[in-house]
C-alpha positions in Angstrom: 78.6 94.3 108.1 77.6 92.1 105.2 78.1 92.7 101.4 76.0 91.3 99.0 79.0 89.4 96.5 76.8 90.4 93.3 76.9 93.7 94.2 80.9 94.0 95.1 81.5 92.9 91.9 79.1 94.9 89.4 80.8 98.0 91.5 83.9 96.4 92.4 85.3 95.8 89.7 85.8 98.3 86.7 85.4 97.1 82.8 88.3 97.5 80.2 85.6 100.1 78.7 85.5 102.4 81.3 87.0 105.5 81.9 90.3 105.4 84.5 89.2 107.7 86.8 86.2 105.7 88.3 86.4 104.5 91.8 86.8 100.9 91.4 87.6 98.2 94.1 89.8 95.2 93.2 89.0 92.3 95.9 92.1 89.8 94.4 95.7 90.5 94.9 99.0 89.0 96.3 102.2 90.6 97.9 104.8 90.8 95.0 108.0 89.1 94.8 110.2 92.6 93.5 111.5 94.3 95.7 110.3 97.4 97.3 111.5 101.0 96.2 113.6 102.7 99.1 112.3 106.2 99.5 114.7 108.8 99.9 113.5 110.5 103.2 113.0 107.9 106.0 109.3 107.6 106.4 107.5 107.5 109.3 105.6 103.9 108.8 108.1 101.4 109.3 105.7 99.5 107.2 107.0 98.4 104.0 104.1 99.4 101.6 101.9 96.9 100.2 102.2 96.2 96.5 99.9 94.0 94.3 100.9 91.1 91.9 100.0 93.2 88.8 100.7 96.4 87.5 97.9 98.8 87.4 96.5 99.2 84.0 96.6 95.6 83.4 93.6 93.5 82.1 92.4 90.8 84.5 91.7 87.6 82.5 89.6 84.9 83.2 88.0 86.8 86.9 85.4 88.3 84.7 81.7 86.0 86.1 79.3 88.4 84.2 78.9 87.7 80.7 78.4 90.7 78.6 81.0 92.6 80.1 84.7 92.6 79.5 87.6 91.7 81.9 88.5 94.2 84.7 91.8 96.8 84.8 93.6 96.7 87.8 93.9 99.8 89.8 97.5 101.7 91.2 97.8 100.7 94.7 96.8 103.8 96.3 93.1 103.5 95.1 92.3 100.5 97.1 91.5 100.2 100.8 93.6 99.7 103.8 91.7 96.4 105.0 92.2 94.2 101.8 96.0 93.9 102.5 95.0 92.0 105.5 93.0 89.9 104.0 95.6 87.2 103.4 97.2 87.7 107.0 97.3 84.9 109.5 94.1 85.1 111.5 95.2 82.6 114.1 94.7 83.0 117.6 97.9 83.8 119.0 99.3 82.4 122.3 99.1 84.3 125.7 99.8 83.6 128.8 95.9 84.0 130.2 94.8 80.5 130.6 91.8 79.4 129.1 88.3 79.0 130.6 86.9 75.7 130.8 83.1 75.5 129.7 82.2 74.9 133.3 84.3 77.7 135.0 82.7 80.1 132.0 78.9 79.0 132.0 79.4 79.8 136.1 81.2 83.3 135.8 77.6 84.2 134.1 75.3 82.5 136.4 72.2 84.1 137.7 73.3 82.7 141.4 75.7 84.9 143.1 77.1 82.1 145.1 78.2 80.3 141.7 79.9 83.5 140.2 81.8 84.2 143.6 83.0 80.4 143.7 83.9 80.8 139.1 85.8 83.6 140.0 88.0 82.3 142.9 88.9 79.3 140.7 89.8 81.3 138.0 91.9 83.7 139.9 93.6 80.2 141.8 94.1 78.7 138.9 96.3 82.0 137.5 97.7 82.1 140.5 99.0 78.7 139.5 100.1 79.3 136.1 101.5 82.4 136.8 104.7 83.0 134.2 103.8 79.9 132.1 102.2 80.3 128.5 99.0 78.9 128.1 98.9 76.6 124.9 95.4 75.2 124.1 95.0 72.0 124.7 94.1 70.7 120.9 97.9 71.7 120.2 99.4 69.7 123.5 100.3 66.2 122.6 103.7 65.8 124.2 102.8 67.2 128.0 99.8 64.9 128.2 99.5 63.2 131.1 100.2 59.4 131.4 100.4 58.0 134.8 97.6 56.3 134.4 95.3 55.5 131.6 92.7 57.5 133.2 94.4 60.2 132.9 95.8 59.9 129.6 92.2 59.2 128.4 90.7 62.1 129.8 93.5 64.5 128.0 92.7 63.1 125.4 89.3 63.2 125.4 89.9 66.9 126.3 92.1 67.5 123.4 89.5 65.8 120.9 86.4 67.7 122.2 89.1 71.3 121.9 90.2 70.4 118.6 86.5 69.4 117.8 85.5 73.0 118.8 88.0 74.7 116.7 87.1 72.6 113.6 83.6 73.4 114.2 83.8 77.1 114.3 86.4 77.2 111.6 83.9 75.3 109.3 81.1 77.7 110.6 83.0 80.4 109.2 83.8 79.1 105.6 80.2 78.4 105.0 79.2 81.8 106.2 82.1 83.1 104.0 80.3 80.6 101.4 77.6 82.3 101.3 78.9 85.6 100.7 79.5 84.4 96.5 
């Protein structure tokens, strides 16, 4: 789903002028440093809740892009969506212990030849066999287990560990100018 960024913020954000009860969005916060209230009855969401850096009713200075109109009010909590809490979270992949396909072994599990998707999948399944109980790291984050026996060896993780790292810059950098785009 794509969002035109004018459009978020002529109805995302509401003018000092306006009236309280329009539904607004508010697309900038951070987690405060207070601490949260205790309720009384032990709720059911172990969740602390959320809480934004300013207190609703305040006047957002110097975020107002649009020239004729006047800063925007922030909003209570309650009035803004689930999803924009998250937006600050650590999107990181996480480890797990599945290891990760090689380019080869993946471009061969979707082969058109049967032959070649039999052979992809019984190296996939030996090599989990193999690693069984032993976390797969990617191999951009590796430096201290390389291999060093010989200098072929070492060259080629390294090489490996370039082209991984290479791979994760790339697509990271894909996504910021897509994100970019969105202002």
């Amino acid at each position: 789903m794509s969002v035109c960024f004018r459009c978020a913020f002529r109805y995302g954000f509401r003018p000092a002028f306006t009236p309280s009860f329009t539904n607004s969005i508010r697309f900038f916060s951070t987690t405060s440093s207070r601490p949260a209230e205790t309720p009384e009855k032990p709720s059911a969401d172990p969740k602390p809740k959320a809480l934004s850096s300013v207190a609703a009713g305040t006047q957002l200075k110097g975020i107002n892009y649009i020239n004729k109109l006047s800063d925007p009010i922030a909003l209570p909590d309650e009035e803004y969506p689930a999803w924009l809490w998250t937006v600050l979270e650590d999107r990181r992949p996480q480890l797990n212990t599945e290891p990760q396909l090689s380019a080869e072994d993946a471009a061969d599990l979707f082969s058109k030849s049967k032959g070649r998707r039999k052979m992809a999948q019984k190296r996939i399944a030996e090599k989990q066999a193999a690693n069984e109980g032993q976390l797969a790291v990617p191999s951009d984050w590796r430096t201290d287990d390389m291999p060093f026996e010989t200098y072929e060896e070492s060259q080629k993780a390294i090489m490996e560990a370039k082209k991984a790292s290479r791979a994760r810059r790339r697509a990271a950098i894909k996504e910021r100018n897509f994100l970019g785009k969105l202002k």
